[in-house]
C-alpha positions as CSV (number, residue, x, y, z in Angstrom):
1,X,-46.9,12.5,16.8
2,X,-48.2,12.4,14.3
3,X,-47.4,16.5,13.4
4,X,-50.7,16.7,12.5
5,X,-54.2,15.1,12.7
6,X,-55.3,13.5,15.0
7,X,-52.8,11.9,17.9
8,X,-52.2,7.8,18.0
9,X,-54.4,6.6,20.1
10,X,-53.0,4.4,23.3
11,X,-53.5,1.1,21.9
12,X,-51.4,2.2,18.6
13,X,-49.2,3.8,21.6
14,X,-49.0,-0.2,23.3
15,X,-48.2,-1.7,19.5
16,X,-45.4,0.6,18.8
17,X,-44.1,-0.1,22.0
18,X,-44.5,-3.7,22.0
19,X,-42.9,-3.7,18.4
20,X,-39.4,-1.8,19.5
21,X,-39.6,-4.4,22.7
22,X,-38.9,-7.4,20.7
23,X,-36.5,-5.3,18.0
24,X,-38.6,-3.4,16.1
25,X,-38.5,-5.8,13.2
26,X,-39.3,-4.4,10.1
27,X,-41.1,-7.0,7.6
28,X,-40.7,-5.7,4.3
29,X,-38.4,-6.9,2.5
30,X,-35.6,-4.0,1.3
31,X,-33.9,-4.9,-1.9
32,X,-30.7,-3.0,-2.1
33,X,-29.7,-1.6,-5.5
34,X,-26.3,-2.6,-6.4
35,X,-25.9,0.0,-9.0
36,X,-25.9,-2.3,-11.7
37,X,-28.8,-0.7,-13.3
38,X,-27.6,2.9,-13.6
39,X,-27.9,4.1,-16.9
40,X,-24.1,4.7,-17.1
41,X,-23.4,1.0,-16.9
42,X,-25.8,-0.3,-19.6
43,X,-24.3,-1.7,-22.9
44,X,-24.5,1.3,-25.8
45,X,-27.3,0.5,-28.1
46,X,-28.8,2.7,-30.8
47,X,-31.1,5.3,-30.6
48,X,-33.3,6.6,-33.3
49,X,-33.4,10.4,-33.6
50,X,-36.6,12.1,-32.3
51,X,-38.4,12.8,-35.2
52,X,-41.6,14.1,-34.9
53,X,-40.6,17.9,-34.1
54,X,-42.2,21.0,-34.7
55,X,-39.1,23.2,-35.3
56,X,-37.7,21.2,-38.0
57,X,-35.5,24.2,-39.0
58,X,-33.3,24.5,-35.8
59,X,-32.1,21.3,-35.2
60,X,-28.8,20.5,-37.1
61,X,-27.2,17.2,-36.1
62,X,-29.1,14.7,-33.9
63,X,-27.9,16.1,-30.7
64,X,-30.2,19.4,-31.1
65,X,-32.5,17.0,-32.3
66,X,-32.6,15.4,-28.6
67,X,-32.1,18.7,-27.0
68,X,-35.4,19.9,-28.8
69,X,-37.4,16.6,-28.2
70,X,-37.3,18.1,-24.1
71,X,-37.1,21.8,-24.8
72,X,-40.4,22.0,-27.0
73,X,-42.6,20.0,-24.5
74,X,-41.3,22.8,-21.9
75,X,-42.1,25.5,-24.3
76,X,-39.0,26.8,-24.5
77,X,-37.7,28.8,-27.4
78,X,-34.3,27.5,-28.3
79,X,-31.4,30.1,-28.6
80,X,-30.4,31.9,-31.4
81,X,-27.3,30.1,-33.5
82,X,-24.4,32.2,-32.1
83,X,-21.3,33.3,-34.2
84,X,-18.6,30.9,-35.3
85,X,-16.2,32.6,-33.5
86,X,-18.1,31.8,-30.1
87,X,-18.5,28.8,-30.7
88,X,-15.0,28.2,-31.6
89,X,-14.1,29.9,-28.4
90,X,-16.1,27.9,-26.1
91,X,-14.9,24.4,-27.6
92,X,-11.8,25.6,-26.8
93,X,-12.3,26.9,-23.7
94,X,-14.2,23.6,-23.0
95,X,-11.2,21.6,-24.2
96,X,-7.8,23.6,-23.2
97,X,-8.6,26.1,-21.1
98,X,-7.4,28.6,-23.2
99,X,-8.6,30.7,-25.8
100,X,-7.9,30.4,-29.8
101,X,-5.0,31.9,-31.6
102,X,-6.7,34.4,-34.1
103,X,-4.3,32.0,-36.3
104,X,-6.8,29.3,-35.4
105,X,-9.9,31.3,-35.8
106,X,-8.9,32.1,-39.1
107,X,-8.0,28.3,-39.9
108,X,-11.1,27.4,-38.8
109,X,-13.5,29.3,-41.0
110,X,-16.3,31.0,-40.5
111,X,-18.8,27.2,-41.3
112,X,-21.1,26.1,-38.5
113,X,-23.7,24.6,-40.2
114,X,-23.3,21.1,-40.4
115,X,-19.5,21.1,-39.9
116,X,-19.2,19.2,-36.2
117,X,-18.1,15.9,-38.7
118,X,-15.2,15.3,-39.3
119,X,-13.6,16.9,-43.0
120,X,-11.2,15.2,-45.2
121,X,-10.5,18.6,-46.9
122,X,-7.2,19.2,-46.8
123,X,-8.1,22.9,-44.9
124,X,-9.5,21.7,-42.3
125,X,-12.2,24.1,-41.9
126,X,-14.5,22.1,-40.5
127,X,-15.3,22.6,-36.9
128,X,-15.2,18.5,-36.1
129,X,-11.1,18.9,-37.2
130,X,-10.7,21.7,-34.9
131,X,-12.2,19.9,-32.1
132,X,-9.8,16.6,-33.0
133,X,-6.7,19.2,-33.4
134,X,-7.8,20.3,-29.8
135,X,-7.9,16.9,-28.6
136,X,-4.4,16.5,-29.7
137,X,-2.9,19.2,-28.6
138,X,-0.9,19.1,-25.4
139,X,-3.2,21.8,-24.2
140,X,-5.8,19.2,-23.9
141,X,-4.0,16.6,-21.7
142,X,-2.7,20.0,-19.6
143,X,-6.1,21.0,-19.0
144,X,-7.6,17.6,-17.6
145,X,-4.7,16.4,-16.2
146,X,-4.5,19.1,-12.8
147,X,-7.7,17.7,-12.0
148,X,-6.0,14.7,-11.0
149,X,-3.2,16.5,-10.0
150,X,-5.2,17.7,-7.7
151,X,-6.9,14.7,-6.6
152,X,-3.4,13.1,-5.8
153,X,-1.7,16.4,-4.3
154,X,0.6,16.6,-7.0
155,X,3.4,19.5,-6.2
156,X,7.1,20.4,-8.1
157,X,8.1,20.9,-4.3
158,X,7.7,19.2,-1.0
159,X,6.5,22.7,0.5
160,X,7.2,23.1,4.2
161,X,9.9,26.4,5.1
162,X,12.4,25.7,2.5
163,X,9.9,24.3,-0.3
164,X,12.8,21.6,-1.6
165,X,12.4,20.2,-5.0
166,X,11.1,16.8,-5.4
167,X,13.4,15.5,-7.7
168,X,11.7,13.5,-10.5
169,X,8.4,14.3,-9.9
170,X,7.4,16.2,-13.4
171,X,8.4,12.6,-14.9
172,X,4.8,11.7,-13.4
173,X,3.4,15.0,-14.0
174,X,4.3,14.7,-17.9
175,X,2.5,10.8,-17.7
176,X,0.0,12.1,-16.7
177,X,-0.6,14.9,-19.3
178,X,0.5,11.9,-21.9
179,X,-2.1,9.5,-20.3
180,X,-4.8,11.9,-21.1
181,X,-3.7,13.1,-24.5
182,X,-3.3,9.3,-25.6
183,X,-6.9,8.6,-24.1
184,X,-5.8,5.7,-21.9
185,X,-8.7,3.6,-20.6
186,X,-9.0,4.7,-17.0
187,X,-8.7,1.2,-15.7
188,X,-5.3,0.7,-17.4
189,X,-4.9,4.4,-15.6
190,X,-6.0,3.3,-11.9
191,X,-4.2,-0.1,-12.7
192,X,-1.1,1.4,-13.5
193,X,-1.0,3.9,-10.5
194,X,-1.9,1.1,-8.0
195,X,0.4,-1.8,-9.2
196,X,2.8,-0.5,-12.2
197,X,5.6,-1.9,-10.8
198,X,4.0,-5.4,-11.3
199,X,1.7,-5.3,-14.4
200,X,3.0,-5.9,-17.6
201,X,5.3,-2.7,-18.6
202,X,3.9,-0.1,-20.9
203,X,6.6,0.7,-23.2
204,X,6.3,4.7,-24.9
205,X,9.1,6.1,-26.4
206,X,11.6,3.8,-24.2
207,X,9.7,4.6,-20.9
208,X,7.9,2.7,-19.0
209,X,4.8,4.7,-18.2
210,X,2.7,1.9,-15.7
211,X,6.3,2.2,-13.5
212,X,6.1,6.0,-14.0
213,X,2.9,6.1,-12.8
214,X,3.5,4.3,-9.7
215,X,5.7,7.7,-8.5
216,X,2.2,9.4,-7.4
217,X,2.8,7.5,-4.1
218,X,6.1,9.7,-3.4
219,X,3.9,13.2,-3.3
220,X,4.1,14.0,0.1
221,X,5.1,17.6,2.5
222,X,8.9,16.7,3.7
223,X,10.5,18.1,6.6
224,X,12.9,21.1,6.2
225,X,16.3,20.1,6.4
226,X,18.5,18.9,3.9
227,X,19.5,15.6,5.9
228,X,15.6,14.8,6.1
229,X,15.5,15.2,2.1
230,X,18.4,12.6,1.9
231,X,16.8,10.0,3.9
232,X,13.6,10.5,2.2
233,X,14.9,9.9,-1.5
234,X,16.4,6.5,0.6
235,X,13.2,6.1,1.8
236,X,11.2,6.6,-1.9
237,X,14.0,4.3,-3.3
238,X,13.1,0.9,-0.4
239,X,9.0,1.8,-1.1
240,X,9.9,1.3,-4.4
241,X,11.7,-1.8,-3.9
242,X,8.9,-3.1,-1.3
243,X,6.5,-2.3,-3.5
244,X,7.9,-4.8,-6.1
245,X,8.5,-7.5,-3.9
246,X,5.8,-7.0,-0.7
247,X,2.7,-7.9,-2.4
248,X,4.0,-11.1,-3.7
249,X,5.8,-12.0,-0.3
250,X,2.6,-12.1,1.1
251,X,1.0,-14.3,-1.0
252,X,0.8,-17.4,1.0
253,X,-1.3,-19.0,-1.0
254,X,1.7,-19.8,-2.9
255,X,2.6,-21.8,-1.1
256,X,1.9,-25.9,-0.6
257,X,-0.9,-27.3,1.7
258,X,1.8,-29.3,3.5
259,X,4.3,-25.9,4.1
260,X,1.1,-24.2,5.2
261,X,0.4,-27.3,7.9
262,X,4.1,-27.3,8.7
263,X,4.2,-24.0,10.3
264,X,1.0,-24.4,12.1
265,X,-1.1,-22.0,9.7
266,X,-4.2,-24.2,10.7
267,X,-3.6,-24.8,14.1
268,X,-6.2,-24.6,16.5
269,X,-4.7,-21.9,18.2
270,X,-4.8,-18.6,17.3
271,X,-1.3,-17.5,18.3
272,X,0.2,-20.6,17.1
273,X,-1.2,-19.6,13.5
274,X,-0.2,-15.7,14.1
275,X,3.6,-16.7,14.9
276,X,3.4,-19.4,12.3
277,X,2.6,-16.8,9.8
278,X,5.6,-14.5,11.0
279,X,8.3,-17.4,10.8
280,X,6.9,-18.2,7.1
281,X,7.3,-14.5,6.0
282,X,10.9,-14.7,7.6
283,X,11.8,-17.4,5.3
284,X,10.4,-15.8,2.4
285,X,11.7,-12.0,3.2
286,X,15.4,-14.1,3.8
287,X,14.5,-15.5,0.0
288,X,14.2,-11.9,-0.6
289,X,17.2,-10.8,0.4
290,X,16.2,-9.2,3.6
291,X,19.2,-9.0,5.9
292,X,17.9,-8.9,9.2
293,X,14.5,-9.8,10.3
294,X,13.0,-9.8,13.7
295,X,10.3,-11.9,14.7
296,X,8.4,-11.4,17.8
297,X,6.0,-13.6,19.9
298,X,2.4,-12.6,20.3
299,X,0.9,-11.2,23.6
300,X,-1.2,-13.3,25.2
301,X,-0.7,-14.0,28.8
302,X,-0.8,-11.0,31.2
303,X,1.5,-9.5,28.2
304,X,4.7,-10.3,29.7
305,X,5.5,-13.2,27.0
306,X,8.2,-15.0,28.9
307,X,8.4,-12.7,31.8
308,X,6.8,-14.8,33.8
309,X,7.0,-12.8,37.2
310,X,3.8,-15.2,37.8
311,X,1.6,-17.9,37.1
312,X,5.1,-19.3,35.0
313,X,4.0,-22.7,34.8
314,X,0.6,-21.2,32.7
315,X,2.5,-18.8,30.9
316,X,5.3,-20.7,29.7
317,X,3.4,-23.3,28.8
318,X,1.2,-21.3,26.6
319,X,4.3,-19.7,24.6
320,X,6.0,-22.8,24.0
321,X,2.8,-23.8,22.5
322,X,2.6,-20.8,20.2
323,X,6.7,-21.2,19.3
324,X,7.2,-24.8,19.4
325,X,5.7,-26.0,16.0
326,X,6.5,-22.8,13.8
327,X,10.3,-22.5,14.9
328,X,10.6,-26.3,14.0
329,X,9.1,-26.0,10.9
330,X,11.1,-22.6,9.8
331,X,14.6,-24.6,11.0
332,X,13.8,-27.7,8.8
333,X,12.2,-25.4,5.5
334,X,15.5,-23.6,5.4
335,X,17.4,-26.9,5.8
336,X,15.3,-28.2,2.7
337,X,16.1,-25.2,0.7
338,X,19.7,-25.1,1.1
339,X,19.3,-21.8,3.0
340,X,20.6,-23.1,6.5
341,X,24.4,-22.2,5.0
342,X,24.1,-18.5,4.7
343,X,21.5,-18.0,7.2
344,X,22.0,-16.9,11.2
345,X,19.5,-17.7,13.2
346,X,19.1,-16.6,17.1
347,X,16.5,-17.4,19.5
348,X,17.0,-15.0,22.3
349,X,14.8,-13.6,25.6
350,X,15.0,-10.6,27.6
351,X,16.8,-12.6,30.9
352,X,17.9,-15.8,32.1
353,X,15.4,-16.9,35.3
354,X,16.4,-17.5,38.9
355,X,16.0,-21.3,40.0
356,X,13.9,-20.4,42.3
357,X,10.3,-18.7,43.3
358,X,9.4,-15.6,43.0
359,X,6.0,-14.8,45.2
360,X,4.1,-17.6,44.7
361,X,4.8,-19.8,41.4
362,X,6.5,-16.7,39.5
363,X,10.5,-16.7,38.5
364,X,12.2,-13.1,38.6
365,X,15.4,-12.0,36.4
366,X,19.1,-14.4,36.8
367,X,21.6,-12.3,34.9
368,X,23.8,-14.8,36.0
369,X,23.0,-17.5,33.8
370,X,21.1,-17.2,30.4
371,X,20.6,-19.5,27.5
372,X,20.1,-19.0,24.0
373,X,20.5,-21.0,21.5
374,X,22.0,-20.7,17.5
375,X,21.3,-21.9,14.7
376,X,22.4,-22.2,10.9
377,X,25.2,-19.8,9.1
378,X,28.9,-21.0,10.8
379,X,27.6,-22.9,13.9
380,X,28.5,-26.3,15.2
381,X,25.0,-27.7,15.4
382,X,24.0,-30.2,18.3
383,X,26.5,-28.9,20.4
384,X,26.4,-27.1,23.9
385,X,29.0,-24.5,25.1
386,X,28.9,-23.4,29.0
387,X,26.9,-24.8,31.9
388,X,25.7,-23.5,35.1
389,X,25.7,-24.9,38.4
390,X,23.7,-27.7,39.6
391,X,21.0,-24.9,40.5
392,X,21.1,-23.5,37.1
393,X,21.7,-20.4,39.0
394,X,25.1,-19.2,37.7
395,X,27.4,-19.3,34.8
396,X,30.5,-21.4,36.0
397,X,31.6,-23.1,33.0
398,X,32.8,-21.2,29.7
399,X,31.3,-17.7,31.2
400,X,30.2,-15.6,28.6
401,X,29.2,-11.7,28.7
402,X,26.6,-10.2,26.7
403,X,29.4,-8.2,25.0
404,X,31.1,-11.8,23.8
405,X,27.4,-13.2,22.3
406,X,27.5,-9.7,20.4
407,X,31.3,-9.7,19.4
408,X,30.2,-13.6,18.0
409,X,27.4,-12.4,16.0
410,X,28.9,-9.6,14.4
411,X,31.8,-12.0,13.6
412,X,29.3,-14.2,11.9
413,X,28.0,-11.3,9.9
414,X,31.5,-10.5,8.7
415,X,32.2,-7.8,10.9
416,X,35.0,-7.1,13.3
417,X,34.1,-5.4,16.3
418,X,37.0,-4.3,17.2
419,X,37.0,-2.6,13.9
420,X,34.2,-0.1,14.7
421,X,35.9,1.5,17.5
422,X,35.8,5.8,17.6
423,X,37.2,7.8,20.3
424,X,34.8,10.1,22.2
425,X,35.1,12.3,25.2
426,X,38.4,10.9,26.3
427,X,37.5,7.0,26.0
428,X,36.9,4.3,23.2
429,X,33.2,3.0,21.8
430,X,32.2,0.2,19.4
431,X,29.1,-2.2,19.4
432,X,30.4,-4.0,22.1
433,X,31.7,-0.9,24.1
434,X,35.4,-1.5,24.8
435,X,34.6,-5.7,25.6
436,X,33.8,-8.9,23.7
437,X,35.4,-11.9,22.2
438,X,34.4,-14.1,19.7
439,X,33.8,-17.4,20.7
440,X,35.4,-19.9,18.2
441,X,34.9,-22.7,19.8
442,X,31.4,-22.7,18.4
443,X,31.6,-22.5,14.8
444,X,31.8,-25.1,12.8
């Protein structure tokens, strides 16, 4: 150091060292180029044609003329002019992939000077007409569009042993070929594959291409058996469905400053603000339509949520914290809404607690008494059914098993559970094995 010349001597040694000691700060100031000034994103302007050229023969349009402004500096000879044929070849080639039709080569003509413009004549001899024809042709679209295909995996089959079909997918194969041949702006392209199902629709013959396009997220290997093919095209069909409806559920920022306060998005707690989130996407997956929807506390002490084995006085003082505001909130939004009359809700833990210690402040499992409490859909509201002893230790009024609180909910949900039953291996099962009974007494 350095590889050669002469080495740093020990007081450039002691300022090196002294320089990584406080960080090795580097004081010029790096400016870093956002790409803005790439040539490829400057605004087209004109361009004169080079003019002062020594080979003023050679040149026919003003690309040669550009090609031989750099190539004559160089002292370079320019090639030979090929044979119409040639060049007809390699422009299709270039274009399709494939070669001319000695149909086309005829067409054509045998004119290269001066012909890449487009003709009016009606026999479109003229180079520039072949090349538009080209451009046209299905061939073209073909050619450019297994790039992408490739880009996005795109198969007929979902490969694997059996190599099933994917049904439907040369409806995105054929956009794609259509995209290219109709030179659709890629942004409209990328737009359309991330979001079609949202954007305006793009109507083309009666089809709506932005929708088709959104099918590229479906190209994937599938398992071998048929059952796994069945539950994927189930699968394709609720992606397509969340993709619709997610992104806008999401968008909290719909809704008002107060809603946002209500459920304790702003609290000063960060848990309280993560469940608060999770009650407000319930109510607006239950606007939805979403059946069933499950939301969970966060972790945060010792991650036992309620399980407090220990330290219960901490720990359930911190979840009630987190649940308090945000449960509140969701019970009196769907109230508001008129949603309270066809939605259930249940707030449930894993166990009831024993009354008393467990180690030193901790509370252990009580499967003898357990409380939850219900809410909305078909229940008597500010009512209590059952009691435990004075202890709170055991169920001793209106005993209930956990196979009655199923058989109630099901009931709620407009199913019988008695109604499910199958025989197997000598002996009945349903939901609620061979128990249950629904508890009237609590509906209203």
């Amino acid at each position: 150091m350095p590889p050669t010349g002469d080495p740093l001597t020990k007081e450039q040694i002691a300022d090196f060292e002294k320089w990584i000691g406080v960080g090795a700060v580097f004081p010029q100031v790096i400016v870093i180029d956002d790409g803005s000034s790439h040539w490829a994103f400057q605004p087209v302007r004109p361009v004169s044609s080079p003019g002062s050229l020594n080979n003023r023969d050679w040149p026919i349009t003003d690309i040669d003329r550009f090609l031989l402004s750099k190539i004559e500096p160089a002292k370079i000879t320019p090639a030979d002019d090929t044979s119409s044929n040639v060049i007809k070849r390699r422009i299709s080639y270039a274009l399709t992939g494939l070669p001319p039709t000695p149909g086309e080569l005829e067409k054509v003509g045998n004119r290269i000077n001066n012909d890449l413009e487009v003709s009016t004549d009606p026999d479109e001899s003229h180079l520039g007409n072949y090349v538009d024809q080209l451009l046209a042709s299905n061939a073209f679209g073909e050619r450019w569009a297994r790039h992408w295909m490739d880009l996005v995996r795109y198969a007929d089959s979902a490969g694997h042993e059996y190599d099933y079909e994917i049904e439907g997918a040369w409806r995105y194969r054929d956009y794609l070929v259509r995209a290219f041949n109709s030179d659709l702006p890629y942004d409209q392209f990328i737009r359309e594959h991330l979001a079609g199902d949202l954007i305006p629709p793009r109507i083309v013959e009666g089809r709506n291409e932005s929708l088709i396009a959104t099918a590229w997220w479906t190209l994937k290997e599938s398992p071998t058996a048929p059952v796994y093919l069945l539950k994927d095209e189930a699968d394709y069909e609720l992606a397509a469905k969340l993709q619709t409806s997610v992104p806008q559920l999401l968008e909290l920022n719909q809704e008002s400053r107060a809603t946002l306060n209500a459920y304790g998005l702003n609290h000063s707690f960060e848990h309280t603000r993560t469940y608060g989130r999770q009650c407000l996407l319930a109510r607006r997956l239950v606007e939805k339509g979403v059946r069933f929807v499950t939301v969970t506390l966060p972790r945060v002490h010792n991650d036992s949520r309620w399980d407090a084995h220990g330290e219960l006085h901490k720990n359930h003082t911190v979840h009630a914290l987190i649940v308090d505001q945000p449960i509140a909130a969701l019970l009196e939004d769907l109230e508001q809404r008129g949603m309270m009359n066809d939605t259930f809700v249940v707030f449930a833990t894993e166990f009831g607690r024993i009354p008393f210690s467990q180690g030193k402040d901790g509370r252990d499992h009580n499967q003898f008494g357990f409380s939850v409490w219900l809410a909305g859909a078909g229940i008597l509201g500010g009512f209590v059914y059952g009691a435990t002893d004075e202890f709170g230790y055991k169920a001793i009024e209106n005993k209930l098993v956990v196979h009655d609180f199923h058989a109630t909910i099901l009931h709620l949900l407009g199913i019988e559970h008695t109604e499910l039953t199958y025989r197997h291996g000598g002996r009945d099962y349903r939901l609620t094995d061979v128990h249950g009974k629904v508890v009237d007494e609590i509906f209203s």
